[in-house]
C-alpha positions in Angstrom: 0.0 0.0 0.0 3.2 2.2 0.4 4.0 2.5 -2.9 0.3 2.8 -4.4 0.1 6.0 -1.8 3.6 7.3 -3.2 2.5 6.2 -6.5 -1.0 8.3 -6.4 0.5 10.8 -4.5 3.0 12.1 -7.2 0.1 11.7 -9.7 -1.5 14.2 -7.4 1.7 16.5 -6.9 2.0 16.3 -10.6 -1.2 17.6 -11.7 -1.4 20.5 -8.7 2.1 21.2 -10.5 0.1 21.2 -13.9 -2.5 23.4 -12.9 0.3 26.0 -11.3 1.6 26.6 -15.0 -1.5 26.6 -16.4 -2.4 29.2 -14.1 0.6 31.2 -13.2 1.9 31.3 -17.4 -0.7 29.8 -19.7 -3.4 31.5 -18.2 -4.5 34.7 -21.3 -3.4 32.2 -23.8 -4.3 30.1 -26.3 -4.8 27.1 -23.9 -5.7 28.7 -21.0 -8.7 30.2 -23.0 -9.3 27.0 -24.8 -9.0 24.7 -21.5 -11.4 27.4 -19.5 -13.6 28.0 -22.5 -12.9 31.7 -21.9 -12.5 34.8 -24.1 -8.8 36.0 -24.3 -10.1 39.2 -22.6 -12.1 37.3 -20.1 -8.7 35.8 -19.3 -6.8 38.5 -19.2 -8.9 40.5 -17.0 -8.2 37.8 -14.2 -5.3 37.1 -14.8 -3.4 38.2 -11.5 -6.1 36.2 -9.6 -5.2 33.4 -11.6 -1.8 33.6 -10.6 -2.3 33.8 -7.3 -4.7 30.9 -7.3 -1.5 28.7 -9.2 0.8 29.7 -6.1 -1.4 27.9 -4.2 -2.3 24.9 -6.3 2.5 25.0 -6.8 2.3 25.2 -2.4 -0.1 22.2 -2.7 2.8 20.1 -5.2 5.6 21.3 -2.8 3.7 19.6 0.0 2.8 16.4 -1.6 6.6 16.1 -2.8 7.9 16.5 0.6 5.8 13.9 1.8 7.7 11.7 -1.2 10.8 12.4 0.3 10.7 13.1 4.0 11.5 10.3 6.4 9.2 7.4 7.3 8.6 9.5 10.4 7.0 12.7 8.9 6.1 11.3 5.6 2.5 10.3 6.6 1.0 13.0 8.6 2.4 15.4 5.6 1.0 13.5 3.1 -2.2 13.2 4.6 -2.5 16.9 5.8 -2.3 17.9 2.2 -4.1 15.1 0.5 -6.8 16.6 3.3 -6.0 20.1 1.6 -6.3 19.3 -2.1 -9.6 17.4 -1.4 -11.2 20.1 0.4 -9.9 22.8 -2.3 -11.3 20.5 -4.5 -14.4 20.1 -2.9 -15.0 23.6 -2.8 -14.3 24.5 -5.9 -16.9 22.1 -7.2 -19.4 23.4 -5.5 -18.5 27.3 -6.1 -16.5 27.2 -9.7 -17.0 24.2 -12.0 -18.4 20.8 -11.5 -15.2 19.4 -13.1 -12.8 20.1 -10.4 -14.7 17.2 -8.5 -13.4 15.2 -11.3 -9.9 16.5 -11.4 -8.8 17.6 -8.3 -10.5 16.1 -5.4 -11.2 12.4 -7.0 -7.3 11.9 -7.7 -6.6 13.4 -3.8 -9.4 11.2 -2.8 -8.1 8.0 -4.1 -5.0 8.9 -2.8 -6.1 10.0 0.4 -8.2 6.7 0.8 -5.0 4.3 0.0 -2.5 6.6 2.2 -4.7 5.6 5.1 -5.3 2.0 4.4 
């Protein structure tokens, strides 16, 4: 069960890594606008919050790699702590943004969260 935590855990990490560059420098372009179905100026006119909100998501990946590479000792009461984060972000963001992020963000944390504490 170990490895399937660290496993889904790095998926995790991975994507909140992702969404960081996707928000922080893809945001007013081409895929950002395609990949949030949003006009360029729609995109551009939040663009700062967008960046901000990518900080977070990169905090989020910092976290979930530590918890790769701490000692046994730490490693699962980090993990966990921000599994508990991403799932919650992505919980709320369902229900206040887009369905989607159910699907996206807080599933993958959820499965991970879920085989973490096995």
């Amino acid at each position: 069960m170990v490895l399937a935590s660290q496993i889904l855990t790095g998926l995790v990490a991975a994507l909140h890594f992702y969404f960081l560059v996707l928000e922080m420098f893809l945001w007013a372009g081409p895929i950002g606008q395609k990949t949030f179905r949003r006009s360029a100026a729609e995109q551009e006119s939040t663009k700062v919050l967008a960046a901000n909100q990518g900080l977070y998501n990169g905090f989020l990946a910092a976290g979930l790699v530590w918890s790769l590479v701490a000692n046994e000792t730490i490693a699962h009461p980090i993990r966990v702590f921000f599994l508990s984060c991403v799932v919650v972000a992505g919980v709320y963001g369902a229900m206040t943004a887009a369905k989607q992020i159910l699907f996206v963000q807080a599933l993958p944390a959820i499965a991970a969260l879920a085989v973490t504490m096995l």
